[in-house]
N, C-alpha and C positions, 0 to 999 in steps of 0.2 A: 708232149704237152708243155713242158717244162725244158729252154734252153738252160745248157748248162755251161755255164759259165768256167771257164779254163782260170786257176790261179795265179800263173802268171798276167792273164789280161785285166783280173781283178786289183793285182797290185801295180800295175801300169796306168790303169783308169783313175784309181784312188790317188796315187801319184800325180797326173794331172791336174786332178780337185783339189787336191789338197797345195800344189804350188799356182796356183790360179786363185785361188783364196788368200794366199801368203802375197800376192803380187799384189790383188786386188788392198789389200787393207795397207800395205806400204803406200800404194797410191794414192791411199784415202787418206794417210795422214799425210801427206805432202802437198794436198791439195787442201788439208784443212790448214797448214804452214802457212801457205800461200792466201787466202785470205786476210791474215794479219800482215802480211807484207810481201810482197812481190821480187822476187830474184827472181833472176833468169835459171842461175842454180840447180833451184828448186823446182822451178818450173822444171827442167830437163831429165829430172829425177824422177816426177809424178811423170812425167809425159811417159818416160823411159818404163818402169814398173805399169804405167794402163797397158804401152805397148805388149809387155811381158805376160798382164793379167790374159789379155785378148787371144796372145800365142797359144796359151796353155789352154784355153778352151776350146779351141780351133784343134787342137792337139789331141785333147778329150774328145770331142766330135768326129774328126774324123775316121773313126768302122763306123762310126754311125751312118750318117751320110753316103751319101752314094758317088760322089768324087772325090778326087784324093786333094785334099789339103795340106801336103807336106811341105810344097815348093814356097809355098806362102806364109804359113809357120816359120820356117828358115828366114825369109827375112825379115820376117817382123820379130823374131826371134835378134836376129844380126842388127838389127836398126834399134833394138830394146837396149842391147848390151851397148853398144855404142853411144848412146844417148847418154845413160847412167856413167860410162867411162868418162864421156864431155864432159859432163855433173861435178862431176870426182876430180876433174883436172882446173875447172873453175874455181875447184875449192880452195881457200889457200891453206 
């Protein structure tokens, strides 16, 4: 009647919500930065952390769904981190 849920999958799914939430609200404030002024910076920051938010739900989703979403995760994953490294090297 009742799936039962394996502990380790419970703290791997919780782990995705919960940096998916972490990603999503760095990107909220950089997007709210960004309506008082406009850098590209910033811009690459928020762009970088949506990136990151999107990974980790794709991440979270995937047992769910019925194809595998890894290969895609990886680099939006690799394209998240790179964008923010941009960010960080724009910075002076």
């Amino acid at each position: 009647m009742f799936n039962y849920v394996m502990p380790a999958q419970l703290i791997v799914s919780t782990s995705f919500v919960l940096s998916s939430l972490v990603s999503f609200a760095i990107f909220w404030l950089h997007i709210d930065s960004l309506v008082i002024r406009f850098e590209i910076k910033t811009f690459l920051k928020a762009l970088g952390f949506g990136i990151l938010a999107v990974a980790s739900i794709l991440n979270f989703l995937n047992p769910i769904l019925n194809f595998d979403l890894s290969q895609i995760s990886i680099w939006l994953i690799s394209a998240a981190f790179y964008t923010i490294f941009l960010a960080f090297i724009l910075d002076p």
